[in-house]
N, CA, C and O atoms as a GROMACS GRO file, in nm:
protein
  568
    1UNK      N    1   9.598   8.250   3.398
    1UNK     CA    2   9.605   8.232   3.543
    1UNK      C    3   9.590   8.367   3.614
    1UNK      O    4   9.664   8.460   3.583
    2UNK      N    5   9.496   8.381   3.708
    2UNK     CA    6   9.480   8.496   3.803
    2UNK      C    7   9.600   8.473   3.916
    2UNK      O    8   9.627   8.364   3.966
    3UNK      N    9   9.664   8.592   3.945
    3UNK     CA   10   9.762   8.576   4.051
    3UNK      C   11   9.682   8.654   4.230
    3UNK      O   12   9.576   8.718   4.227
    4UNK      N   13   9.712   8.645   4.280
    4UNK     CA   14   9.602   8.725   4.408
    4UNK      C   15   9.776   8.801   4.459
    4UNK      O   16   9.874   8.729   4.474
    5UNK      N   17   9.780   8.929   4.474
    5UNK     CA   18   9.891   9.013   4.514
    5UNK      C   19   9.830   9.034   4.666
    5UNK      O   20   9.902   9.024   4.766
    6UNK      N   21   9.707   9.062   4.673
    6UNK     CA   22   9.667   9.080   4.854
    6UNK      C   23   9.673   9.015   4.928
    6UNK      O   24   9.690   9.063   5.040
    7UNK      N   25   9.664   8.862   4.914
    7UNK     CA   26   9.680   8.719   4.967
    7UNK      C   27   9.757   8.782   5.101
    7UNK      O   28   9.703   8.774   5.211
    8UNK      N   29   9.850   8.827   5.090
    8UNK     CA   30   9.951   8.779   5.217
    8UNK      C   31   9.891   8.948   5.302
    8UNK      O   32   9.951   8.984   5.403
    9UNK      N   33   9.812   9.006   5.265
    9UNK     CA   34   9.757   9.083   5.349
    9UNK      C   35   9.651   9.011   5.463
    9UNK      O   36   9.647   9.025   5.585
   10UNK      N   37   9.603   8.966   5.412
   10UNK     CA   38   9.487   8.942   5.481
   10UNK      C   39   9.538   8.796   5.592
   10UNK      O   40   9.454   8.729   5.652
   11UNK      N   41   9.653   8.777   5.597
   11UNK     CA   42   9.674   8.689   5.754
   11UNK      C   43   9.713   8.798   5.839
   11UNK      O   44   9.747   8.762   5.951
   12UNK      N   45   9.716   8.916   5.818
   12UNK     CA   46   9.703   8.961   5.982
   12UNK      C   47   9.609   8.975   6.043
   12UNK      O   48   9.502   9.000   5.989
   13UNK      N   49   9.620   8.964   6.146
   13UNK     CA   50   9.510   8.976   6.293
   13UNK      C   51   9.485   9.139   6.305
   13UNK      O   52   9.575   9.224   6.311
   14UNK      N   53   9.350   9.163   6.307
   14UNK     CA   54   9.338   9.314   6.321
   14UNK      C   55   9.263   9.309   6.503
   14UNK      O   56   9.164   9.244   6.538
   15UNK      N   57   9.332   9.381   6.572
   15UNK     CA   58   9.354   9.366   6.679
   15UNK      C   59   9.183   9.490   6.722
   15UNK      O   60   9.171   9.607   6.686
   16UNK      N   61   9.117   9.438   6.774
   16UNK     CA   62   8.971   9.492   6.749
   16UNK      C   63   8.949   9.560   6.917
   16UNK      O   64   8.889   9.667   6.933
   17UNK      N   65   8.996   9.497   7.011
   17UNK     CA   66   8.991   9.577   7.144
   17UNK      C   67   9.137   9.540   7.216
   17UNK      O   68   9.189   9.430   7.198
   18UNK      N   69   9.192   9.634   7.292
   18UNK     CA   70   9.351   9.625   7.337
   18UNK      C   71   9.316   9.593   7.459
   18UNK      O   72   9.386   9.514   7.522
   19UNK      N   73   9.210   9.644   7.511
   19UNK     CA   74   9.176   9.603   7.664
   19UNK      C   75   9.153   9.449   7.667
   19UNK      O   76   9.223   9.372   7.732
   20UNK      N   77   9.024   9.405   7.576
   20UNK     CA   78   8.999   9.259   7.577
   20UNK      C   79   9.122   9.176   7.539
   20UNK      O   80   9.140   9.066   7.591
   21UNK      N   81   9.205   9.228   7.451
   21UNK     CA   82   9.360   9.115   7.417
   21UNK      C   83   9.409   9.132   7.561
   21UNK      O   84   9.403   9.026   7.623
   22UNK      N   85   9.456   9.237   7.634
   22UNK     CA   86   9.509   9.250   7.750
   22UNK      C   87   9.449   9.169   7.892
   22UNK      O   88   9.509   9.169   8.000
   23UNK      N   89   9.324   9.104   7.868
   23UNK     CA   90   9.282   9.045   7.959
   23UNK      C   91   9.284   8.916   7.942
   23UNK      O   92   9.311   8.828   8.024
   24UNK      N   93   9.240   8.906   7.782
   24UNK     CA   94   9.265   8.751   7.767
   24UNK      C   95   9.410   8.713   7.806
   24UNK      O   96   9.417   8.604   7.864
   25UNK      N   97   9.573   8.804   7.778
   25UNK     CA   98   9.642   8.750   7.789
   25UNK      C   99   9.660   8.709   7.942
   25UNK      O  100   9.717   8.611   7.990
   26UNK      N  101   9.600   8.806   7.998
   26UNK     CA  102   9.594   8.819   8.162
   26UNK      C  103   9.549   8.656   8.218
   26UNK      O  104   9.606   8.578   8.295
   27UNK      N  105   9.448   8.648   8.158
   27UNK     CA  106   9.361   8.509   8.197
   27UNK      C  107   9.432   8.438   8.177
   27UNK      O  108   9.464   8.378   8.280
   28UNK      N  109   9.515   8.382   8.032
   28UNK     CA  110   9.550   8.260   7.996
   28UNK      C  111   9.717   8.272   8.056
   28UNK      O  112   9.762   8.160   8.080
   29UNK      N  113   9.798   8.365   8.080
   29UNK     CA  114   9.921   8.354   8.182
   29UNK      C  115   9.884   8.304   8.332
   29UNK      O  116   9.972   8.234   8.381
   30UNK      N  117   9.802   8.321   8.390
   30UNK     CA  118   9.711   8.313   8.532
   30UNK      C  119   9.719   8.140   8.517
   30UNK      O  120   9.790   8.070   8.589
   31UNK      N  121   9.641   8.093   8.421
   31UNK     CA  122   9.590   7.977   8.404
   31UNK      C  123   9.708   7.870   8.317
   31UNK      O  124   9.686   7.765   8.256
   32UNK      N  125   9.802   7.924   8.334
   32UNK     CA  126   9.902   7.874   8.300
   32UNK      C  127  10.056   7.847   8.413
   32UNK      O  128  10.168   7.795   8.410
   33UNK      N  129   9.965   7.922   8.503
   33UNK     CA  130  10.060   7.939   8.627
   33UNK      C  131  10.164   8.040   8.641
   33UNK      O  132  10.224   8.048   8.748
   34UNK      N  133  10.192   8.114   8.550
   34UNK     CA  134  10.322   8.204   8.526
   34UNK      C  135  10.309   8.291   8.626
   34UNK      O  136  10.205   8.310   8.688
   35UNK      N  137  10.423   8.352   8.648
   35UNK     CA  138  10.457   8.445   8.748
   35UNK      C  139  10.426   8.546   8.658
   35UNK      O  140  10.306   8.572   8.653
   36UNK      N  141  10.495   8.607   8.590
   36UNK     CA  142  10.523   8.743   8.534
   36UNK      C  143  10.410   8.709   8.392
   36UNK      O  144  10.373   8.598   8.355
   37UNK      N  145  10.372   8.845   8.333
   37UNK     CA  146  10.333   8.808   8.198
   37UNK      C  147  10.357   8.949   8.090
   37UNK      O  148  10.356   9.059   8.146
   38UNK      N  149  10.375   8.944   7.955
   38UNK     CA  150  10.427   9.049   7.925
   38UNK      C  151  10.275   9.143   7.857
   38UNK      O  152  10.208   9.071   7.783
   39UNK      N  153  10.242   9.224   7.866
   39UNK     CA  154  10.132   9.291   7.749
   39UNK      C  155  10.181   9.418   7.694
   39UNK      O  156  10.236   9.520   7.735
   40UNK      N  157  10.114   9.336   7.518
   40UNK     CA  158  10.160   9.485   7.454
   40UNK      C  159  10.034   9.501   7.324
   40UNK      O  160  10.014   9.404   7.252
   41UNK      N  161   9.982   9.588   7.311
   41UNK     CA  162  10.003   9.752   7.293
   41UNK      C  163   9.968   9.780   7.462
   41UNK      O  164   9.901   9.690   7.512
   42UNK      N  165  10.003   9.891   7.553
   42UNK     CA  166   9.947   9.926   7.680
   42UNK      C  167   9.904  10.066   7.613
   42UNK      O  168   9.951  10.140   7.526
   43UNK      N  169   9.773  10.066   7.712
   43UNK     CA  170   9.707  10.189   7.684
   43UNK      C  171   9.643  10.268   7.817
   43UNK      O  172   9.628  10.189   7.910
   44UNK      N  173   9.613  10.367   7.839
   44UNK     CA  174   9.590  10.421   7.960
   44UNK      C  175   9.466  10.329   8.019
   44UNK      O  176   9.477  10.280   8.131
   45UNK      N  177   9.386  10.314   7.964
   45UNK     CA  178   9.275  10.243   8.021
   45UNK      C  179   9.337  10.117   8.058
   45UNK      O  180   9.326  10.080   8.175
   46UNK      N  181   9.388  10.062   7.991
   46UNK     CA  182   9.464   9.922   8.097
   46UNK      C  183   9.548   9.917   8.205
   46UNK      O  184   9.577   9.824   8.280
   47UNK      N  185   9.595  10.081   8.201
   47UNK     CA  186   9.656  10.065   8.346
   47UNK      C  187   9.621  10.134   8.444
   47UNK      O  188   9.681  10.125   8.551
   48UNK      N  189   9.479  10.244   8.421
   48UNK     CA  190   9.415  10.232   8.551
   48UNK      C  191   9.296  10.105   8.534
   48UNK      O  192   9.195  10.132   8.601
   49UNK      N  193   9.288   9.991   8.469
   49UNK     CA  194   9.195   9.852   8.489
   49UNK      C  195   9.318   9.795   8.592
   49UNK      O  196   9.286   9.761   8.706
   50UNK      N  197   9.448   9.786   8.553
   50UNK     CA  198   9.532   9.714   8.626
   50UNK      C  199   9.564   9.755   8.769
   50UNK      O  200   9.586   9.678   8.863
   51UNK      N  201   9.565   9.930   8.770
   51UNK     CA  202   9.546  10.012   8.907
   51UNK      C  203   9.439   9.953   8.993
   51UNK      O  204   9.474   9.929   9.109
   52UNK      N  205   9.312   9.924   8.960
   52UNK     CA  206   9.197   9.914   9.024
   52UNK      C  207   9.237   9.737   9.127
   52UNK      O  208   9.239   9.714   9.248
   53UNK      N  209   9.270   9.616   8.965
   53UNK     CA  210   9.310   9.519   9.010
   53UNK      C  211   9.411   9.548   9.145
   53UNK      O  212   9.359   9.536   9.256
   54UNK      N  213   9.523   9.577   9.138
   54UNK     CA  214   9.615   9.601   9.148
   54UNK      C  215   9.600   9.614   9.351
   54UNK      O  216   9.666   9.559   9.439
   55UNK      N  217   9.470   9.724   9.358
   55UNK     CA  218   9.424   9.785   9.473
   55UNK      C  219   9.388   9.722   9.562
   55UNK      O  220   9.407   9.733   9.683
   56UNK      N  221   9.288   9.600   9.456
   56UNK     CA  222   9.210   9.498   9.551
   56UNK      C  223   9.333   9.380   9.535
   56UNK      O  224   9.280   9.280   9.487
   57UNK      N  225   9.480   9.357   9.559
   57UNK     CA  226   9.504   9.238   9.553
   57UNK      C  227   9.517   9.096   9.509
   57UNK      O  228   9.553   8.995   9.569
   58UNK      N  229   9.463   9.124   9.340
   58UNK     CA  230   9.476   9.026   9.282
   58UNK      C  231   9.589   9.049   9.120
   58UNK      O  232   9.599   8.967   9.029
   59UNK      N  233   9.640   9.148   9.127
   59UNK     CA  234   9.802   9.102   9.080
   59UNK      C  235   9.908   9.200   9.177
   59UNK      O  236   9.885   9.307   9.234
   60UNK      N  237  10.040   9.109   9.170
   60UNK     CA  238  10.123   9.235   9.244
   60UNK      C  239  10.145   9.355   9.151
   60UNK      O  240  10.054   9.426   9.108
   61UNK      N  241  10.309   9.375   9.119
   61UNK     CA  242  10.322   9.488   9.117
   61UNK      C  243  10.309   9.518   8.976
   61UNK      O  244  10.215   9.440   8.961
   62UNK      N  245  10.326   9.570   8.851
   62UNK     CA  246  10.325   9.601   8.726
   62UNK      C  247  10.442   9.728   8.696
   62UNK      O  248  10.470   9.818   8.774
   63UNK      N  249  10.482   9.711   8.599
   63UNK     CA  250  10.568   9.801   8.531
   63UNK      C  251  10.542   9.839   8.357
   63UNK      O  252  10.516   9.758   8.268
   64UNK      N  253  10.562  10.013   8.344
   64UNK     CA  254  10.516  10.018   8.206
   64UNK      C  255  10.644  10.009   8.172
   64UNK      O  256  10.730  10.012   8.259
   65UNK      N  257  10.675   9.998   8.044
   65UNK     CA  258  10.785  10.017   7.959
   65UNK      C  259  10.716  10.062   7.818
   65UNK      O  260  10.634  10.025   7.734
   66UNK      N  261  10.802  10.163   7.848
   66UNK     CA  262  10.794  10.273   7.709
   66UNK      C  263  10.902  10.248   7.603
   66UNK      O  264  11.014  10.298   7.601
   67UNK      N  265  10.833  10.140   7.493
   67UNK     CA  266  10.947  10.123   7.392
   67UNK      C  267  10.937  10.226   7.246
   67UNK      O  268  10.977  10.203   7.132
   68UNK      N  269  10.833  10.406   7.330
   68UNK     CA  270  10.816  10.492   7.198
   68UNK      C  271  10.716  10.434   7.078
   68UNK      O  272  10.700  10.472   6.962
   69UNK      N  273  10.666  10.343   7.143
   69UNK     CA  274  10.568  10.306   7.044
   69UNK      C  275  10.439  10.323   7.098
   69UNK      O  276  10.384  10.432   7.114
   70UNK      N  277  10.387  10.195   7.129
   70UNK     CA  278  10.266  10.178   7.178
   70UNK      C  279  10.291  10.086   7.345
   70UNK      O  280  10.202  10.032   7.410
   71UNK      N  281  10.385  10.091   7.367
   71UNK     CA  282  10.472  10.077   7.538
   71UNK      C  283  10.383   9.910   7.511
   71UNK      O  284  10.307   9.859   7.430
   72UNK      N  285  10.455   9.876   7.639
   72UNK     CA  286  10.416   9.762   7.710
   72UNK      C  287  10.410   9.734   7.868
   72UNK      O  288  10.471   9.821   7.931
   73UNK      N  289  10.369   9.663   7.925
   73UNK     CA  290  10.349   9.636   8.057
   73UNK      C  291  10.365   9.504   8.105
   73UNK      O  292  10.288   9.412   8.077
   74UNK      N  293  10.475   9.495   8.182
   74UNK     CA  294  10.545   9.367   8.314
   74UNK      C  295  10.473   9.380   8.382
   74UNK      O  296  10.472   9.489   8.439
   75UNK      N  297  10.324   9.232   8.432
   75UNK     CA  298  10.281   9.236   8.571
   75UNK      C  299  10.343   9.149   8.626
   75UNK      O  300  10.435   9.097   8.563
   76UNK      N  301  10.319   9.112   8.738
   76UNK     CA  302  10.378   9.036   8.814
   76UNK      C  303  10.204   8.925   8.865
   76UNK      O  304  10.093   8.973   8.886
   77UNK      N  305  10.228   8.832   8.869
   77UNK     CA  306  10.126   8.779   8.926
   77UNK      C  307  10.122   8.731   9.066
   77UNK      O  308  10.229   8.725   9.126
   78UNK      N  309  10.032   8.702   9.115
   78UNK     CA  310  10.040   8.617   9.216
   78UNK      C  311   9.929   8.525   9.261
   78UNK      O  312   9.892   8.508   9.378
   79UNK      N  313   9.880   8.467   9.150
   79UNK     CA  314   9.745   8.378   9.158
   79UNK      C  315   9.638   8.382   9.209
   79UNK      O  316   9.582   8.285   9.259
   80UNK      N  317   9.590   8.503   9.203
   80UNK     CA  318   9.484   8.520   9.267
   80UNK      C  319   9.406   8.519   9.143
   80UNK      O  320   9.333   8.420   9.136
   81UNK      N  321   9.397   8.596   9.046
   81UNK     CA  322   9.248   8.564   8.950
   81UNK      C  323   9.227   8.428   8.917
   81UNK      O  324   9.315   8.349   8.881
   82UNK      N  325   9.105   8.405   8.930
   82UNK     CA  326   9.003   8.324   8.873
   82UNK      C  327   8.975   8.327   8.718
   82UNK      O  328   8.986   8.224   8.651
   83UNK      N  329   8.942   8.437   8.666
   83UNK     CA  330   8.883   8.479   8.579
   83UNK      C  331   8.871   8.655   8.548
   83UNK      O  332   8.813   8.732   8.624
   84UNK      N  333   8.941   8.698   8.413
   84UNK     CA  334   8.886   8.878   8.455
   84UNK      C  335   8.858   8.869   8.270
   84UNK      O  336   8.932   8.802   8.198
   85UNK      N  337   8.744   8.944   8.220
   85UNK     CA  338   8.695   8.937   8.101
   85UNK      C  339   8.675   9.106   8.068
   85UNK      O  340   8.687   9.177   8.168
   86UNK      N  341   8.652   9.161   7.969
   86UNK     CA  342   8.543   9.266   7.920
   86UNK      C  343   8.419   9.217   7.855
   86UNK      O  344   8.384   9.121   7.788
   87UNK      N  345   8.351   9.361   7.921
   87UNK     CA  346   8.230   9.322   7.834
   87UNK      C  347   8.220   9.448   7.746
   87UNK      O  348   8.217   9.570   7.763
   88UNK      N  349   8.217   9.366   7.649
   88UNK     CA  350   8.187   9.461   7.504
   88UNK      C  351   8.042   9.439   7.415
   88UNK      O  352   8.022   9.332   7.358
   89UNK      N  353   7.932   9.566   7.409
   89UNK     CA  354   7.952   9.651   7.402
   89UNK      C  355   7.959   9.752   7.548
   89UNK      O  356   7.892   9.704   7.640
   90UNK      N  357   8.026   9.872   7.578
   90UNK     CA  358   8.048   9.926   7.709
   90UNK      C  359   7.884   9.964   7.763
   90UNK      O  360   7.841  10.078   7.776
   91UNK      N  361   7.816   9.850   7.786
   91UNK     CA  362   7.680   9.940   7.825
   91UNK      C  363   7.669  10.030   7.954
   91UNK      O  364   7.763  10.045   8.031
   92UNK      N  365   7.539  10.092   7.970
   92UNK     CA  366   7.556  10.181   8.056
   92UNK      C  367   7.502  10.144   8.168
   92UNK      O  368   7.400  10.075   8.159
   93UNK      N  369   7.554  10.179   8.299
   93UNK     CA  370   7.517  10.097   8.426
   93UNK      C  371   7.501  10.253   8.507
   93UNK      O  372   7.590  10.334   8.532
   94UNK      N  373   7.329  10.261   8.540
   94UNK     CA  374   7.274  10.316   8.591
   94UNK      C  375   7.306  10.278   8.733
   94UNK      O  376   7.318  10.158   8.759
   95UNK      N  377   7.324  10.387   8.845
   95UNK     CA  378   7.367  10.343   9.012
   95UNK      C  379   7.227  10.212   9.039
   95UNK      O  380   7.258  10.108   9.098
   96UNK      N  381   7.116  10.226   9.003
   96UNK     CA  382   7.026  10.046   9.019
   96UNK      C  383   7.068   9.973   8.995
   96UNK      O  384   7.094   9.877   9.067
   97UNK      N  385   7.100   9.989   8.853
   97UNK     CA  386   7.141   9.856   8.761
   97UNK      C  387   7.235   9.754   8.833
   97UNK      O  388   7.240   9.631   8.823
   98UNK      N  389   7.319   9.857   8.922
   98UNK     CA  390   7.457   9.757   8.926
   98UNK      C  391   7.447   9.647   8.994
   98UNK      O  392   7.519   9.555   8.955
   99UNK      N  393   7.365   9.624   9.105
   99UNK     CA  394   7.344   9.498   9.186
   99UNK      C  395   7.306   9.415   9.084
   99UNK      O  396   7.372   9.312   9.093
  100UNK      N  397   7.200   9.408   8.953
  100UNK     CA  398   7.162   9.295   8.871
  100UNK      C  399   7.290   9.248   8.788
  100UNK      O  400   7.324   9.146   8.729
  101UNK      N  401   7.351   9.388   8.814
  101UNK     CA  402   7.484   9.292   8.676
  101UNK      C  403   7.589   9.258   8.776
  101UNK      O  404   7.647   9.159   8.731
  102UNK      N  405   7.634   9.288   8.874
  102UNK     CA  406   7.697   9.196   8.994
  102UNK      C  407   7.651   9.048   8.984
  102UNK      O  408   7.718   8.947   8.964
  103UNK      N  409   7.570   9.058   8.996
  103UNK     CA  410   7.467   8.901   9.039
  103UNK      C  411   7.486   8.829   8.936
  103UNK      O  412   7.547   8.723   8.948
  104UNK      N  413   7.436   8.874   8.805
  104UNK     CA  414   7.475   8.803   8.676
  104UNK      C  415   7.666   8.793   8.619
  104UNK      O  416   7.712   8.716   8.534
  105UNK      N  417   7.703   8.847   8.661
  105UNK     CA  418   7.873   8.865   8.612
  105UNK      C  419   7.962   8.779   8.726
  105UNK      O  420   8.029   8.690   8.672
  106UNK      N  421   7.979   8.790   8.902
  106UNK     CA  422   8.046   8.761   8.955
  106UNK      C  423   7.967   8.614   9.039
  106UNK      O  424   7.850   8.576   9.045
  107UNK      N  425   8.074   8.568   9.087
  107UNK     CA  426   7.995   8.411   9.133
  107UNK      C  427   7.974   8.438   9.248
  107UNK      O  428   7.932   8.341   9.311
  108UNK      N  429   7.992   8.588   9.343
  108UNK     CA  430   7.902   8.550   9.442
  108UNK      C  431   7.960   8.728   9.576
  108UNK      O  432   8.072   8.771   9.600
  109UNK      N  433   7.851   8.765   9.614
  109UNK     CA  434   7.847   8.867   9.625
  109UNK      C  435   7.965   8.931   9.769
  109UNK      O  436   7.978   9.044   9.816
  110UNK      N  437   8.037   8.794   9.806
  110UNK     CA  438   8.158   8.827   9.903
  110UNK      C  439   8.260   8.880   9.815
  110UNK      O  440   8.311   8.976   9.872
  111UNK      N  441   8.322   8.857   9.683
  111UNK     CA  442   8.425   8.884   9.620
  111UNK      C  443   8.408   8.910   9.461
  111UNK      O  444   8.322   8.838   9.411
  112UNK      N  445   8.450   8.967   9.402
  112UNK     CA  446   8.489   8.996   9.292
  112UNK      C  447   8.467   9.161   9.253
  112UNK      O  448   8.435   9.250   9.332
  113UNK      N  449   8.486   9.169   9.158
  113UNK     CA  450   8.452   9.336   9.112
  113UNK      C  451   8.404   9.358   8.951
  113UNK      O  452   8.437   9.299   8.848
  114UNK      N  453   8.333   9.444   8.971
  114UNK     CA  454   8.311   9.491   8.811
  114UNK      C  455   8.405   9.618   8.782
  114UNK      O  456   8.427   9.702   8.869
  115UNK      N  457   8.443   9.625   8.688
  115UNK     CA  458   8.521   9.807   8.633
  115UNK      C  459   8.431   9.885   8.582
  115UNK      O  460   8.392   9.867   8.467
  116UNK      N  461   8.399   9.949   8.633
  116UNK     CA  462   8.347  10.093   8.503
  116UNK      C  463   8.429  10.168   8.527
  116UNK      O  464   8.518  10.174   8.612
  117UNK      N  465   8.375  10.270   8.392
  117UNK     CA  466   8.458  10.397   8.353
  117UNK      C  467   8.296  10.529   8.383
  117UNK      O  468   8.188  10.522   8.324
  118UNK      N  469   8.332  10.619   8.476
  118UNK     CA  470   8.261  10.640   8.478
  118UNK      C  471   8.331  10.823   8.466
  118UNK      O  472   8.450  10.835   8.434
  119UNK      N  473   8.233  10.966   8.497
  119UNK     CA  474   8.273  11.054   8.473
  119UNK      C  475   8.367  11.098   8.600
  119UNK      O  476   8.421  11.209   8.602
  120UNK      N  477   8.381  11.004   8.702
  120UNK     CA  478   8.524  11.059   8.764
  120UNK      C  479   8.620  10.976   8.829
  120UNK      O  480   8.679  10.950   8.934
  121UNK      N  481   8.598  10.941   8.665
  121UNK     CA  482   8.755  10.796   8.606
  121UNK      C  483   8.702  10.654   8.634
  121UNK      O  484   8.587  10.610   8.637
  122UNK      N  485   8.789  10.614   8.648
  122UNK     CA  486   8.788  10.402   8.597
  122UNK      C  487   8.764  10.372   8.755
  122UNK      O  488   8.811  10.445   8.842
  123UNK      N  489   8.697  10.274   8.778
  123UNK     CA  490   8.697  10.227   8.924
  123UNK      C  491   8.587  10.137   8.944
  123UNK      O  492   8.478  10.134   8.886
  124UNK      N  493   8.647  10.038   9.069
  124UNK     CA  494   8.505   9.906   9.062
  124UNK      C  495   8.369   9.948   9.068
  124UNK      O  496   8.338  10.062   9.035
  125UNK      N  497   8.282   9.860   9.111
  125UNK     CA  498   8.152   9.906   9.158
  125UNK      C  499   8.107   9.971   9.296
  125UNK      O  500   8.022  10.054   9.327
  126UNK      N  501   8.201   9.900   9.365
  126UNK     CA  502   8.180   9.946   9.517
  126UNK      C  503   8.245  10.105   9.553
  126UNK      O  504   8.239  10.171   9.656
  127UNK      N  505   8.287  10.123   9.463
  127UNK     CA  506   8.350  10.278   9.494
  127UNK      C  507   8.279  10.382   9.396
  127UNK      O  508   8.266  10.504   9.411
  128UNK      N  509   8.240  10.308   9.305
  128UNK     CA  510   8.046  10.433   9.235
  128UNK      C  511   8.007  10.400   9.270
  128UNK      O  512   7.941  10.376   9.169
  129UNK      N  513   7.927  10.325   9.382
  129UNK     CA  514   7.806  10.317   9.448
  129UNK      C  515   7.866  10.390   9.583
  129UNK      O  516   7.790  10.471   9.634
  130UNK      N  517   7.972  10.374   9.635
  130UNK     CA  518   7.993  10.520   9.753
  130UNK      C  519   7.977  10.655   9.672
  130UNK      O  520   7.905  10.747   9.711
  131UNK      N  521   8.050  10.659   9.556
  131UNK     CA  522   8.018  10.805   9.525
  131UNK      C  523   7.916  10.812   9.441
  131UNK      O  524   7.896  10.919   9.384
  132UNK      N  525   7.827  10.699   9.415
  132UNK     CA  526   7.707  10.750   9.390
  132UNK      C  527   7.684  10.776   9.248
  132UNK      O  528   7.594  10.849   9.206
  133UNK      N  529   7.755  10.724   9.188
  133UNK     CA  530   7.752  10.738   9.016
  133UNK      C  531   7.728  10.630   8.960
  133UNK      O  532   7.706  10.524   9.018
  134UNK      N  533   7.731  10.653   8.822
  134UNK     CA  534   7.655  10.553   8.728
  134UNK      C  535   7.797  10.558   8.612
  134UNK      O  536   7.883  10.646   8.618
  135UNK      N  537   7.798  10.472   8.535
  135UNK     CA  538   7.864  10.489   8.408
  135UNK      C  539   7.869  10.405   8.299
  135UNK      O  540   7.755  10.380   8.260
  136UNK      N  541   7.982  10.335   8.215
  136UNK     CA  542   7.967  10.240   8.120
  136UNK      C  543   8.055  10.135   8.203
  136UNK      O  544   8.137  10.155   8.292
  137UNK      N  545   8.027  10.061   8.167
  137UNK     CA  546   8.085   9.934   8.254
  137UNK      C  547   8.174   9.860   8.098
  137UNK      O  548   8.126   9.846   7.985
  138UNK      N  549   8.323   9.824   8.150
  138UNK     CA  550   8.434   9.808   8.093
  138UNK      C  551   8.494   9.640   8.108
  138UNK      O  552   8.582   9.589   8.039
  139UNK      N  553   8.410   9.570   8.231
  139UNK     CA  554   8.490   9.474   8.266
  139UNK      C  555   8.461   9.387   8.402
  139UNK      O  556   8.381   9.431   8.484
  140UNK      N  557   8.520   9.278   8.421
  140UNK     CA  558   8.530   9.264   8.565
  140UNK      C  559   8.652   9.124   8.593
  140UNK      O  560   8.725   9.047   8.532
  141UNK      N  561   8.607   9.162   8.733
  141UNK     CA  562   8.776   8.982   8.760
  141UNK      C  563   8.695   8.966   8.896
  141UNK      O  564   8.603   9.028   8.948
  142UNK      N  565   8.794   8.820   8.940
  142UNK     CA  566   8.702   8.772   9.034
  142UNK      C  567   8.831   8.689   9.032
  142UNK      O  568   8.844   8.593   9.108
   0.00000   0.00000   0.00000
């Protein structure tokens, strides 16, 4: 008889993007109606994605908690998303580009936002196209 000793390795979940788990959980608390929702690992990029949200009004307030590990983050909701996803891989969004991937990503050009990360920091589309930059695009909500 062969015995398998790795067996009980291989049911863990290898956690492949922290931003995309952090949004899905975002989405499916939203769509579940909850007020509050908890996320953990938090990482800097999720909390200036959540800063940006945060700016335009579609969650209230958020809190980190530093449990010395890999922290976590209390938002608070207040039903406003629809929908907020990443797009992976981070392609690069030339200052043209961005109106075609608006058009293709959000349902309609009164509301929503895309995230990039661009070279002076994380922020929607409408605020690199005032300053006029280009970068990798990280995301969007609506």
């Amino acid at each position: 008889t062969i015995t398998f000793q790795h067996e009980r390795h291989l049911a863990t979940m290898v956690r492949m993007s922290v931003l995309a788990d952090a949004l899905k959980t975002l989405n499916n608390a939203e769509k579940a109606g909850k007020r509050q929702v908890l996320i953990r690992p938090c990482s800097k990029v999720i909390v200036k994605y959540l800063q940006v949200m945060q700016k335009h009004g579609y969650i209230g307030e958020f809190e980190i908690v530093d449990d010395h590990r890999s922290g976590k983050v209390v938002i608070d909701l207040i039903g406003r998303i629809n929908k907020c996803g990443v797009i992976s891989p981070r392609f690069d969004l030339k200052l043209g580009q961005i109106e075609q991937w608006t058009s293709n990503l959000l349902p309609s050009r009164q509301f929503g936002y895309i995230v990039m990360t661009t070279s002076l920091g994380i922020m929607d589309h409408e605020e690199a196209r005032r300053k006029s930059t280009g970068g990798k695009i990280l995301g969007f909500f609506y």
